[in-house]
C-alpha positions in Angstrom: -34.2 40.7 20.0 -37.1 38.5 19.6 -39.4 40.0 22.3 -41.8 41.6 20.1 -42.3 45.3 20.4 -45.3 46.5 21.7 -47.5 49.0 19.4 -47.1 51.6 21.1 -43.1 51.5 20.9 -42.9 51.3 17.2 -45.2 53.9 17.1 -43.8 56.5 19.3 -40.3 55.5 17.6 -41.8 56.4 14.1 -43.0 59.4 15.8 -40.1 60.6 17.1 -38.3 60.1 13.7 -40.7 62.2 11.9 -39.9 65.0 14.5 -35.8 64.6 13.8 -35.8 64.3 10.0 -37.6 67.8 10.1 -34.6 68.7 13.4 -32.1 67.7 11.3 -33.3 68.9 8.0 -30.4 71.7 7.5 -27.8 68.9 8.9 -29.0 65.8 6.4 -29.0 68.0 3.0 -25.3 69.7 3.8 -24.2 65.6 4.7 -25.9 64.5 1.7 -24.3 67.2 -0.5 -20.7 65.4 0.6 -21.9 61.9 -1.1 -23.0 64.1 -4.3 -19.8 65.8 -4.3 -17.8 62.4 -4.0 -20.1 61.0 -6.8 -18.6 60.5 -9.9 -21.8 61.5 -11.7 -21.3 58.5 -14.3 -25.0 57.5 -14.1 -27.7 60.1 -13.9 -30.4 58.0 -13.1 -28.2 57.1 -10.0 -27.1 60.5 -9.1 -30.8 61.6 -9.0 -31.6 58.7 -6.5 -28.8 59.8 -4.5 -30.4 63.5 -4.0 -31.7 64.3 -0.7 -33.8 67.4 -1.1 -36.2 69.2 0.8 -38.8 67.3 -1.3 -37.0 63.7 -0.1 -36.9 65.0 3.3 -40.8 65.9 3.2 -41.7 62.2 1.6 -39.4 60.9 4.4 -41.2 62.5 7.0 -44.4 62.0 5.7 -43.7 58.2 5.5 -43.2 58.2 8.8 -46.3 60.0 10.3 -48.5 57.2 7.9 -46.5 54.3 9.0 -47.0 55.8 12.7 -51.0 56.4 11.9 -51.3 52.6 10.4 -52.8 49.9 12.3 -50.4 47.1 13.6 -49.9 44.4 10.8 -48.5 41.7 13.2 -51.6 39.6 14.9 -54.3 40.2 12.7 -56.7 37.3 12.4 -56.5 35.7 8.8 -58.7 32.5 9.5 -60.6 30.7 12.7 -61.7 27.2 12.6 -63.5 25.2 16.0 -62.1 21.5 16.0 -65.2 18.8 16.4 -62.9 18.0 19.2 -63.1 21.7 20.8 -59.9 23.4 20.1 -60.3 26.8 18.8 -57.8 26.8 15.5 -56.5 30.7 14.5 -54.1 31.7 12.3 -52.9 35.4 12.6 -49.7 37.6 10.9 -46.4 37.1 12.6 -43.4 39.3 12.1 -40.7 37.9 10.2 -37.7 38.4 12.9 -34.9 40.0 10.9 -35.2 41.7 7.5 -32.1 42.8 5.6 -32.6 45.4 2.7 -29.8 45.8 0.2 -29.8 48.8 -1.7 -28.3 51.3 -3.9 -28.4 54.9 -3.7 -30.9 55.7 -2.0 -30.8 57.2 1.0 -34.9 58.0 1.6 -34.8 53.6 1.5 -33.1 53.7 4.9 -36.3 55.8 6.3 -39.2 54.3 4.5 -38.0 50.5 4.3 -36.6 50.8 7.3 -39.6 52.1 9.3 -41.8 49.6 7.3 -39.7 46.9 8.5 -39.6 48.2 11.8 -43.4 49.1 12.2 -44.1 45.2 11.2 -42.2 44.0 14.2 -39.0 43.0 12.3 -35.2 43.9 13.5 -33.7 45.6 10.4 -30.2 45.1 8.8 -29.8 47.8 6.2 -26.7 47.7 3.5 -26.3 50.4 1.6 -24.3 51.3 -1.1 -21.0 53.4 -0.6 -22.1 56.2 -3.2 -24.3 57.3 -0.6 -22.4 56.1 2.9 -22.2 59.9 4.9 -26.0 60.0 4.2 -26.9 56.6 5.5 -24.9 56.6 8.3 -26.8 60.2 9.4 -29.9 58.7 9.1 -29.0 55.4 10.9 -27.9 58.0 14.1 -31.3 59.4 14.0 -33.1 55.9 14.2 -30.7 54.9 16.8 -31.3 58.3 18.9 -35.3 57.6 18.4 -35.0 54.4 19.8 -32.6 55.2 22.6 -35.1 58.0 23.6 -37.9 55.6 23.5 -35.8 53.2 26.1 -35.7 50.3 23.2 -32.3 48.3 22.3 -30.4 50.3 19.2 -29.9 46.8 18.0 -33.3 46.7 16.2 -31.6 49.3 13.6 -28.0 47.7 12.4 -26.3 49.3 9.2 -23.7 46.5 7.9 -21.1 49.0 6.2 -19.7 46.2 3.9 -17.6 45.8 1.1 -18.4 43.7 -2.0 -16.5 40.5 -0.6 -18.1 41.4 3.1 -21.5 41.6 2.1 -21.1 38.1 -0.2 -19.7 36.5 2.9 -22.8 37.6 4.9 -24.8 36.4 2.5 -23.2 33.4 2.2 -22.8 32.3 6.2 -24.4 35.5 7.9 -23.1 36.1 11.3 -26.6 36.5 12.8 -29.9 35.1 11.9 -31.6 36.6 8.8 -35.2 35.6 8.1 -35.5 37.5 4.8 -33.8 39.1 1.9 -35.0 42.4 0.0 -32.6 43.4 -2.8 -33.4 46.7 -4.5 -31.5 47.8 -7.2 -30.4 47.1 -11.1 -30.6 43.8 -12.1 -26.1 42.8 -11.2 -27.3 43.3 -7.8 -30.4 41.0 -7.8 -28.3 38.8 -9.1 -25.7 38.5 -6.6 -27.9 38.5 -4.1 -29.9 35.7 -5.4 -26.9 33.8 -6.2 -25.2 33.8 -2.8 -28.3 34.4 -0.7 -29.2 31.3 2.0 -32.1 32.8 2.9 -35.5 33.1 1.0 -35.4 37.0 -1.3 -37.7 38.8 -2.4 -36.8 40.6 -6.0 -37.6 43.9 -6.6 -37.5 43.4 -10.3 -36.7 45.8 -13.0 -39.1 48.0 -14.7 -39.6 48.2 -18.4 -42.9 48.9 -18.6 -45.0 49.4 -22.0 -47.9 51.5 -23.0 -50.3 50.0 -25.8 -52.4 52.4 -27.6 -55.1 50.1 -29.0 -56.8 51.3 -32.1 -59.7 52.5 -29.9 -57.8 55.2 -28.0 -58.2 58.7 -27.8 -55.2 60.0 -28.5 -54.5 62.9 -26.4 -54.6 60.8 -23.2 -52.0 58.7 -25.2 -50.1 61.8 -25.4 -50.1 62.8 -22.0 -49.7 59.2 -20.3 -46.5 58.4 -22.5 -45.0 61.6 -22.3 -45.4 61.7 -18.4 -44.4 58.1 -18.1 -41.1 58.8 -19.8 -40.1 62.1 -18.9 -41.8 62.8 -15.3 -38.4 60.7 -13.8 -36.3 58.7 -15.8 -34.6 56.8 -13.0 -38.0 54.8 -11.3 -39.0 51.4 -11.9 -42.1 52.3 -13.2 -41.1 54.7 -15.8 -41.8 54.1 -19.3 -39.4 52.2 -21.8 -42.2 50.9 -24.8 -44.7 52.1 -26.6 -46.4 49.7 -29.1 -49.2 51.4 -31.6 -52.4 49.2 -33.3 -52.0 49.1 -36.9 -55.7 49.6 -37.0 -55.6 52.9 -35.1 -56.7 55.6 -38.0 -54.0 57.5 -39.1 -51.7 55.8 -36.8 -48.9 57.0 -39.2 -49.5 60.3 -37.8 -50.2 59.7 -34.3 -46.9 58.1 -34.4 -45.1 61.0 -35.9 -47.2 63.4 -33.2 -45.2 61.0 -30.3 -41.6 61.5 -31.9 -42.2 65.0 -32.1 -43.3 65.6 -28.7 -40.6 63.3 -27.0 -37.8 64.8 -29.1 -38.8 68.1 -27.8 -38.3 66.6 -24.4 -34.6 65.6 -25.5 -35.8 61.7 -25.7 -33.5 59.7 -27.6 -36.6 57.6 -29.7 -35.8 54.5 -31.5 -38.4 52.4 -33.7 -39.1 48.9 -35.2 -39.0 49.0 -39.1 -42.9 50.2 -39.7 -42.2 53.5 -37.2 -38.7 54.0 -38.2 -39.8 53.9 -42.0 -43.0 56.3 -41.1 -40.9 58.5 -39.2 -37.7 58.7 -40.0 -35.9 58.2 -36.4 -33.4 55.4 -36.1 -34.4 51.8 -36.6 -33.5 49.3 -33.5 -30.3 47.1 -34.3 -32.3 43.8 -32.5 -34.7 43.1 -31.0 -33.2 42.3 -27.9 -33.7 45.7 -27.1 -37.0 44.8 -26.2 -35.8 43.4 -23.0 -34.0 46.7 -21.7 -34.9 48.9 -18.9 -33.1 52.5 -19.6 -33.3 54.6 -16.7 -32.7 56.9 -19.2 -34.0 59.4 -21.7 -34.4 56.8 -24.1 -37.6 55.1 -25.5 -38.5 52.4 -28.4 -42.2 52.7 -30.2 -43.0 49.7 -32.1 -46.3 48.6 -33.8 -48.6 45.3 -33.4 -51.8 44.5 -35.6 -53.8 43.3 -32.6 -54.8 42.9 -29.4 -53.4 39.6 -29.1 -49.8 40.6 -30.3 -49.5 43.5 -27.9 -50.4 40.8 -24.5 -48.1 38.6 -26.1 -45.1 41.1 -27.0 -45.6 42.6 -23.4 -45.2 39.3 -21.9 -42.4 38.0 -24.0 -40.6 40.8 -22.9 -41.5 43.5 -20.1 -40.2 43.2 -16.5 -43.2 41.6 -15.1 -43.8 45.0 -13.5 -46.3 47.3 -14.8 -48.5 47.8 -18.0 -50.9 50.0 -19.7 -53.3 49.9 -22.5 -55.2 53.1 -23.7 -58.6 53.0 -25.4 -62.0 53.8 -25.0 -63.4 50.2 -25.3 -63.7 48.8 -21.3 -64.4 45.5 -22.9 -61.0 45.5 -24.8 -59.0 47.3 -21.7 -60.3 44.4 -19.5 -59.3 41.3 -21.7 -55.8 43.2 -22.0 -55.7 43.7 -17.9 -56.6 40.3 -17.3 -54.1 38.6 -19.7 -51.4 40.5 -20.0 -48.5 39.1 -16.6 -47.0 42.2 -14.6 -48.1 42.7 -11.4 -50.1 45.8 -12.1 -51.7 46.5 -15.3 -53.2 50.2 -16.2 -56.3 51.2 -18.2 -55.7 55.0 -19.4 -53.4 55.6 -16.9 -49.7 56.2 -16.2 -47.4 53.1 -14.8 -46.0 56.3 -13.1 -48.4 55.1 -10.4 -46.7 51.5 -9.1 -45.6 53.0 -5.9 -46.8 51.9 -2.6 -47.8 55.4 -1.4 -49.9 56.2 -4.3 -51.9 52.7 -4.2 -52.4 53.8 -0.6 -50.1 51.6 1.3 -48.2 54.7 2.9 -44.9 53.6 1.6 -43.7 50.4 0.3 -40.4 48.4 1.1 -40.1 47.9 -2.0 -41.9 46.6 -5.7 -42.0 42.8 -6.5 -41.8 41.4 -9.9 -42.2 38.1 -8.1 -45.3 35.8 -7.4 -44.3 34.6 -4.1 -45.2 35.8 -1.5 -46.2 39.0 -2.2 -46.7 40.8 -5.7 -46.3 44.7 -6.7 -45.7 46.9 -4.0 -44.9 45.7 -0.5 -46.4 47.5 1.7 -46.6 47.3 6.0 -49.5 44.5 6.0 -47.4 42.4 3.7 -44.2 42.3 5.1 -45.3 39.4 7.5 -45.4 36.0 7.5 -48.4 34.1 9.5 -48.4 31.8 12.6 -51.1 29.1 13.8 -52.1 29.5 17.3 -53.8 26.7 18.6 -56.2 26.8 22.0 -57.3 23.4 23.5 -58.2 22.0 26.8 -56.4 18.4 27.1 -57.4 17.1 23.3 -55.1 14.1 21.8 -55.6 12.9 18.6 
């Protein structure tokens, strides 16, 4: 498996991909529509993950045809240095080997972070979770019948259809050689992965995202950004759980009361610190632990800081680490807030709706890192590498 694949293999295997997600189409939704049945329906943020509609199937296909399209992310010259002595001193991206995703859910994962993986030169082990087994297992025959077709080994696709215990014990002494971890999912799963991992991981962290309308905002792109932040899909990462409001806004009182309004008429479940709950009437927060929470739900909390510096601080005390916005009209103000506050992207008058590898022009992402090491924010194909030196001399001892 270590014989690297040539460009033109991954390619055509992408390719061909593309062509049987749109073959199969009729075949994937009707298998998929077993796992919904079988699902319990306990979590709805879960169930809509698990949804394979036409709309999936088009992002799936459409991952593809850009990951096909992309220039190859394995050999690409990162630094060159000549030795006084004469050796010519490169360094250039290297595929990692073998990359195993963990994931719950989601079926479009075993497409798009699979074909990333794959596309970066990387054999791929892809565990799933049970919810969404009859799906997965579809998909994994299609990437198994594109590479077959293409003449390339159907081991570079593997899905490990473990149990809890099975997957800890691969994790703990894995049977083959794993060169990295990607966990995505809630926060239990990070965990155990992290916990029994013996190979470096990569966490794609939780969301909890905040929105801080600074007293220089105008107010109707507030409106909009919250409201689409929290309601556009409840069960993303970068969705919206916090809002906090400067003090010094004009009338904040009834901005404030403006933002219940509209998200109750959205069926949001709104909660507030003492200041909004007093001003508005809607339920006061028991702690304020609840700052820490992501919801995946149709739930929010609007709070209130009398500065700049107390909103950077309060976001980092405790968001996810993964995305931020601030609304105003002052660039000077937006700036100080992008540059200080620590998520791994920060918005100016825009939705954190937007944290996605596709949309910041990756074509896809494996997944979103609330990390600093090695790669932060969306992973997409020119980061899922690692980097090699290659070192051309002509007899030289040192």
């Amino acid at each position: 498996m270590s014989t690297l694949l040539s460009i033109a293999k991954r390619n055509a295997v992408l390719s061909r991909m593309a062509t049987l997600l749109e073959e199969e189409r009729a075949s994937l939704k009707s298998i998929n529509k077993q796992d919904l049945d079988n699902y319990s329906g306990a979590d709805l943020a879960m169930e809509k993950r698990l949804l394979v509609d036409d709309a999936k199937i088009d992002g799936m296909i459409l991952s593809m045809q850009q990951l096909a399209s992309q220039e190859d992310p394995i050999g690409v010259e990162r630094f060159h240095f000549v030795h006084e002595k004469g050796m010519k001193i490169t360094n250039k991206t290297a595929a990692f080997g073998t990359v195993m995703i963990i994931y719950e859910s989601r079926p479009d994962v075993t497409v798009e972070a699979g074909g990333i993986a794959f596309k970066s030169g990387n054999k791929i082990l892809l565990k799933g979770g049970k919810e969404s087994l009859l799906s997965n297992l579809k998909i994994v025959a299609l990437w198994h019948q594109a590479l077959k077709e293409n003449e390339v080994d159907v081991n570079w696709v593997e899905y490990l259809n473990y149990n809890r215990n099975e997957t800890q014990a691969f994790l703990e002494k894995p049977t083959q050689r794993v060169d990295l971890i990607v966990p995505r999912g809630g926060e239990q799963l990070i965990a155990f992965v992290k916990q029994h991992a013996t190979c470096p991981v990569i966490i794609s962290g939780r969301g909890n995202n905040f929105v801080y309308v600074n007293q220089e905002a105008d107010l109707q792109k507030a409106m909009d950004i919250i409201i689409n932040g929290k309601t556009s899909n409840i069960s993303v990462c970068n969705a919206l759980d916090k809002v906090l409001i400067d003090t010094n806004l004009d009338h904040w009182e009834t901005f404030a009361q403006q933002i219940v309004n509209q998200l109750l008429e959205h069926n949001v479940t709104v909660l507030g610190d003492q200041k909004v709950a007093d001003t508005t009437s809607i339920p006061q927060i028991e702690s304020d632990l609840i700052w820490y929470e992501e919801f995946l739900d149709y739930k929010i909390v609007i709070g209130t800081v009398n500065s700049d510096q107390e909103a950077i601080a309060k976001i980092n005390q405790y968001c996810g680490g993964h995305s931020a916005s601030i609304i105003t009209e002052n660039e000077v103000t937006a700036q100080e807030f992008m540059d200080n506050v620590d998520t791994a992207a920060v918005y100016h008058n825009t939705s954190t709706r937007f944290t996605d590898g596709g949309q910041f022009g990756l074509g896809g992402e494996l997944a979103i890192s609330t990390d600093k090491l090695h790669q932060r924010g969306p992973i997409g194909l020119q980061h899922l590498v690692t980097n090699k030196w290659y070192i051309y001399g002509d007899g030289q001892i040192r």
